[in-house]
N, C-alpha and C positions, 0 to 999 in steps of 0.2 A: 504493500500500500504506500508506502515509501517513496517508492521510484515513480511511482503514478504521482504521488502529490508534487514533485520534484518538476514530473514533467508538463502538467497542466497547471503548475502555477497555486495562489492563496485561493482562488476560487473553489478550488478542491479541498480544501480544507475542513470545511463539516463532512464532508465524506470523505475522505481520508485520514484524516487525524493530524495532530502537529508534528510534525517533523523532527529530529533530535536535533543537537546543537550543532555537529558535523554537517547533518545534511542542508542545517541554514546556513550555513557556511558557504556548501556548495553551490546553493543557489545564489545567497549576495554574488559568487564568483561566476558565475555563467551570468548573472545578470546583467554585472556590470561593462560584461562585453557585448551580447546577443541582445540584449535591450535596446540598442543602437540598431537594431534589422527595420529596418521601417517598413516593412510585412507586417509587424507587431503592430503598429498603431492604426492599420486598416480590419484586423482580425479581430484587437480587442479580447483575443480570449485568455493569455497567459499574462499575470501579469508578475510584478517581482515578491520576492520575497520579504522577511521580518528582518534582514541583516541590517549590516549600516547602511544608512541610506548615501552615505557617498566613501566610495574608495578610491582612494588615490593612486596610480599606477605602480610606482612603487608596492603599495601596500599589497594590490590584486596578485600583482605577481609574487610575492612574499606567501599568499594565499593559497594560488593555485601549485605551487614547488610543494606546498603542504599536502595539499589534497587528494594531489591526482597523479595519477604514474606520469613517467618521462616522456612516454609518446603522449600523451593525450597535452600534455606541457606545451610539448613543442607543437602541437595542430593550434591550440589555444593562442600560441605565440604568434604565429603565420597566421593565424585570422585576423588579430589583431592589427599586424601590420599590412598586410597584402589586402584585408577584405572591406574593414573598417579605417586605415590611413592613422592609427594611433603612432603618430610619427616619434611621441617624445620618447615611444620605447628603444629606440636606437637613437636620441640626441640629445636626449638626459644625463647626463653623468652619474648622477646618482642611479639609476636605471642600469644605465652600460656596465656600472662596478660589478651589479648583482648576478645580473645573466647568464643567463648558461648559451653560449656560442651554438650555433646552427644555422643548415641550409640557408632557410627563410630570412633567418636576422643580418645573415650576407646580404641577399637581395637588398636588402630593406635599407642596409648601411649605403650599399652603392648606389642606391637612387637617394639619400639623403645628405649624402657628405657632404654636397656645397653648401650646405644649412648647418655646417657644424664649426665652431669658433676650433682653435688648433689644440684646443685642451680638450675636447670631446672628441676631435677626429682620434686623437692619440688612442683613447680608451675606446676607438669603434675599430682601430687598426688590432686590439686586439682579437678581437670577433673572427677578423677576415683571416690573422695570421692560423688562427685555429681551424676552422673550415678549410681554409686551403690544402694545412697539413695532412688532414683526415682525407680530403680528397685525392692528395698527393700519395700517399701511401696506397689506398686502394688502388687506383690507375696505373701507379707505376709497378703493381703484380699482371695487371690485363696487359699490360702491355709487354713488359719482359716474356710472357706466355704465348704474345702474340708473334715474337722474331727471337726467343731461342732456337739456337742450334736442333737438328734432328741426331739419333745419335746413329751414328756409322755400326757396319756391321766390322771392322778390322781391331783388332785386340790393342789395346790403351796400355804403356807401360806406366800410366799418372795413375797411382793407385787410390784414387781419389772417392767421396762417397758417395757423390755424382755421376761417378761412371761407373758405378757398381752393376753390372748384368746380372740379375737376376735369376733369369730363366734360364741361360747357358750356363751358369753358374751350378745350378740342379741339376743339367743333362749329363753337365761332366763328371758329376761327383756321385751319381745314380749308383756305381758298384760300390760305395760305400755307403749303402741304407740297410739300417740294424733296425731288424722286422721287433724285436724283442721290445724296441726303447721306441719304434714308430719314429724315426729320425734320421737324415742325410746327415754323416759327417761330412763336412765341410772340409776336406785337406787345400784345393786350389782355387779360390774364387778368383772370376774373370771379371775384367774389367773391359769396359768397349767404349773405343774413342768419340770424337762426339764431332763434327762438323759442322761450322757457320755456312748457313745460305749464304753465297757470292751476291754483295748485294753493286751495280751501278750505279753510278751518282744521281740522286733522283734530287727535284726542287720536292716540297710539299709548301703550298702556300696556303693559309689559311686567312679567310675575309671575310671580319665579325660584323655583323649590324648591331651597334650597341644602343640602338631605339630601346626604349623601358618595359616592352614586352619583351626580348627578347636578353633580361639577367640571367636567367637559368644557363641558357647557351654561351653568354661571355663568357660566365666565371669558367664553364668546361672550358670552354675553349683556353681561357689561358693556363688551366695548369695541364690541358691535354698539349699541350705545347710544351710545354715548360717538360713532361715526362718523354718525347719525341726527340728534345733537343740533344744534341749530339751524337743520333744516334749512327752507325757504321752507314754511309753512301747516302746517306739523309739529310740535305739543308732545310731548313725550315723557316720558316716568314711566317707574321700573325702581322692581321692590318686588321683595323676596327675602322668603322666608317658609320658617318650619318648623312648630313649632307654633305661634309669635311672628309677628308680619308686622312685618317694617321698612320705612318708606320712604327709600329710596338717590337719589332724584331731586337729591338737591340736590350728590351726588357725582357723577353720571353724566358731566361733563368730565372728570372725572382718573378713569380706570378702575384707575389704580394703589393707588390710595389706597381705591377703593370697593373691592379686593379684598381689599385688608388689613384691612379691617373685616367681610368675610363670614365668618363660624363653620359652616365644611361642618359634617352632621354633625345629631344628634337627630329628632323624630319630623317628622309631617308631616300637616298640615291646610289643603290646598287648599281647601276652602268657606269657610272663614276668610278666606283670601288674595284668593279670587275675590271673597268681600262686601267687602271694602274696595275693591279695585279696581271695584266696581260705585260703588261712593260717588264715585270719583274722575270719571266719565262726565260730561262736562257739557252735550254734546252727543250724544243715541245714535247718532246718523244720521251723526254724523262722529267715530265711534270703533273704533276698531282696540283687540281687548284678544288679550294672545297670551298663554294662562299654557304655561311649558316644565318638563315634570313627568315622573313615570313614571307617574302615576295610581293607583299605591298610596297609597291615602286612608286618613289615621287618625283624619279626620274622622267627619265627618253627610256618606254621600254622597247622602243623597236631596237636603239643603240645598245641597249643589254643584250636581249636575240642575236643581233649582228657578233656582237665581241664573244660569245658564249660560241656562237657556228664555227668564226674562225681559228678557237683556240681548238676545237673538237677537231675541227677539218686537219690543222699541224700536226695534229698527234696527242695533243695532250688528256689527260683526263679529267673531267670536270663535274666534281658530286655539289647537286645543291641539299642541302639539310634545312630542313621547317623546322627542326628541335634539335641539340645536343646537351644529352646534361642524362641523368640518369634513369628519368622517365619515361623519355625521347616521345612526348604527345603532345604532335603539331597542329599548331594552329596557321594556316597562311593562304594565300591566293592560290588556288589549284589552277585557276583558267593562263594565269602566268608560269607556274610551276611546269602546267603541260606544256606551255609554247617551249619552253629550255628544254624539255624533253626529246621535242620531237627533232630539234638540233644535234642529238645524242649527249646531251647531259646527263647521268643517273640522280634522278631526283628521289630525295624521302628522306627519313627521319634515321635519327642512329643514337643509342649511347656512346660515352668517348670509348668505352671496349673494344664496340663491332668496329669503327672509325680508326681504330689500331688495325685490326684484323683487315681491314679493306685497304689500306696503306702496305700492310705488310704481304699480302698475296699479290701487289701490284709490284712491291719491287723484288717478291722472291722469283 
């Protein structure tokens, strides 16, 4: 009866009974975010609870760390910021100290930071330093996964734990299995050499649209970058573009620092972005160009079609991505998506994983 009075609100309250002290808790805390739905003020039907009648952000969030598990924290957090615009959660100071770093509160930092005096940016640089890292770590397993060596079938004299052969290891040692103890002794284990795919000197250029819908795919984008860089026969470029094109290559090692300098946010001219990135080609036959966009162009989109044809026509490869980032669920212009398709672009959505994977079977 609980969870119904919770869910319908005091209305329910002679028929369901009062709520304990925890569960008005939970409710002043959902209130004080979801009461802001203005659904609510045409419905009329739930309305808030017996808590305090006003919480202070600080306080809600002091609140809900108490009340509710870490996932439902962090949805709470990401509504807040992304649904309802509670900007002071990321340009508060007193706020920033508290928080627990995540996905969302990146987002929300990077469309916020020109609104932050240099003593709160400090403590929002902590946020992005964290995310990044956790990003960083994950990605840079998908992708070492994605261009290690395969291992050779010729015997390794590096008696290393990595090249430990398993299965030949058993074949050979089969005349020493002791049926009594149900056991292979082990007298010679084999070891088998390992060999690097022979990779060509490839470009990979990557051309971010850092328009405000598309934060999820910068931040991927710069530390999918950042995990690519240096890697054997691999040059790598990261350009971000709005109506402006910047080039970020020379940041692409510290992805912390390349984020702090993107301005989510203003209009958007991909044909712009794709002709410089055509300029940068030095080789067509050994280029990868990946622009990650929604394909709403405030451009010339025939001069986009044109620069996308003749980069296809040289040789090169050219992926457009609607999303990059961990969910990969695009939102973007299909009717433009299709015209770059039918040029032979590979158009669609990717995590930065498969984006590894689709890089690395072009230059194996």
């Amino acid at each position: 009866m609980e969870r119904w009075r919770l869910i319908l609100g005091e209305p329910a309250a002679p028929h369901c009974g009062a709520p304990g002290a925890d569960a008005v808790a939970l409710d002043a805390a959902l209130e004080w975010l979801y009461g802001r739905d203005p659904e609510l003020k045409t419905r009329e039907v739930r309305r808030g609870g017996q808590g305090e009648s006003v919480l202070s952000t600080v306080k809600w969030l002091d609140e809900i760390h108490r009340l509710f598990p870490k996932e439902t924290v962090e949805r709470l957090e990401r509504d807040a910021v992304e649904r309802y615009d509670i900007t002071e959660i990321v340009t508060d100071p007193e706020v920033l100290a508290r928080i627990e770093p995540n996905a969302a509160l990146l987002r929300a930092v990077l469309r916020t930071k020109h609104l932050m005096n240099p003593k709160v940016l400090e403590l929002a640089r902590r946020i992005v330093e964290s995310v990044v890292r956790e990003l960083m770590r994950k990605l840079a397993r998908e992708v070492r996964q994605s261009f290690t060596g395969t291992r050779s079938r010729r015997p390794s004299t590096f008696k290393q734990a990595r090249n430990f052969d398993f299965r030949r290891t058993i074949r050979s040692n089969l005349a020493h299995y002791q049926p009594d103890k149900r056991r292979v002794l082990i007298e010679k284990p084999v070891f088998s050499s390992r060999t690097r795919r022979h990779l060509d000197q490839w470009q990979l250029i990557l051309v971010v649209d850092q328009s405000g819908s598309m934060a999820g795919s910068v931040i991927h984008s710069a530390v999918t970058a950042a995990c690519l860089w240096g890697l054997p026969g691999l040059k790598t470029h990261l350009v971000a573009f709005d109506t402006a094109v910047v080039d970020l290559t020379a940041d692409v090692t510290d992805p912390v620092e390349l984020l702090m300098k993107v301005q989510l946010g203003g209009g958007t001219d991909i044909a712009k972005a794709m002709g410089y990135a055509a300029g940068l080609v030095e080789n067509p036959r050994r280029a990868i160009v990946v622009v990650i966009t929604d394909f709403f162009e405030g451009g010339d989109e025939s001069r986009l079609v044109r620069t996308v044809r003749t980069l296809v026509e040289q040789g090169s490869q050219v992926l457009g991505l609607a999303a990059l980032d961990e969910d990969a669920n695009p939102h973007y212009d299909r009717v433009l998506a299709q015209r770059l398709a039918d040029v032979g672009a590979h158009v669609g959505a990717m995590t930065p994983g498969q984006l590894a994977e689709f890089v690395a079977e072009r230059l194996g």
